[in-house]
N, C-alpha and C positions, 0 to 999 in steps of 0.2 A: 225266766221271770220269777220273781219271788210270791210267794205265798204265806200271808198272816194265820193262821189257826190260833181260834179260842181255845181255852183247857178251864173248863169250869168242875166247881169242888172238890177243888184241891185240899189236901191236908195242912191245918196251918204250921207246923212245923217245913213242908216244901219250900227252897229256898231258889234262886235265880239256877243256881248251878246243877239244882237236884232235879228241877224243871229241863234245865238242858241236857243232861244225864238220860232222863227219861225218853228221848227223845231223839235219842243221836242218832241210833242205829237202822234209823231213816235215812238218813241223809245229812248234808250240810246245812248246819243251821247257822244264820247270821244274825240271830238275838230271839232270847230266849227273858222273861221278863213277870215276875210275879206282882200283881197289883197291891200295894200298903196303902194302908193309910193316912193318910198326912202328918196327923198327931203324936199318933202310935206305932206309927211305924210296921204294925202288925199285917198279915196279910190278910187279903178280903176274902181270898179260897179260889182265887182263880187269874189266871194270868193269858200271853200270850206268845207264841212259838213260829217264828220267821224262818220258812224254808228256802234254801238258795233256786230250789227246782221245784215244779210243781206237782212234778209224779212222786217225789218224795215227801211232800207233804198230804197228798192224794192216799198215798199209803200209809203213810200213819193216822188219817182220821179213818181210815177201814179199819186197822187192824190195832188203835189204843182207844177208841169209843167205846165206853164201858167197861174198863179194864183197869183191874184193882193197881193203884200205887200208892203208898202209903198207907194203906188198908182200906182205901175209898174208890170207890165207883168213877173214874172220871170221865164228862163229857169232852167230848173233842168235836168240833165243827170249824169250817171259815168263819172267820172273822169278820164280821160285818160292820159297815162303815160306821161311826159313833152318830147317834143322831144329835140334833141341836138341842140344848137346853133354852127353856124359857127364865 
């Protein structure tokens, strides 16, 4: 079954692919996806990362939470459901 992980403060330079790059040698990932902004197109600094297996997503929030990419500290956790806006 597949597993979403967050990847919060990201460098804004990280791009879709550099995201998925980071992240390969986990496992199969089936989208890899950096958040922009509507307007600007620029990215927010944090995106998220679809594992085809859940132990390979298991292991990468062990072993890339808090681990410099791009010269920045980034968090990795599941990804939790979006809440509703008012």
């Amino acid at each position: 079954m597949a597993k979403k992980l967050f990847v919060g403060n990201l460098s804004w330079g990280i791009d879709d692919a550099g995201l998925e790059e980071a992240f390969a040698s986990y496992g199969a990932i089936e989208e890899a996806v950096v958040i922009r902004e509507r307007g600007t197109g620029r990215s927010k600094g944090f995106g998220f990362v679809t594992f085809a297996e859940d132990a390979a997503a298991d292991a990468a929030i062990e072993e890339m939470n808090e681990k410099e990419v791009d010269g920045r500290p980034i968090t990795v956790n599941e990804a939790r459901p979006m809440e509703p806006r008012e």
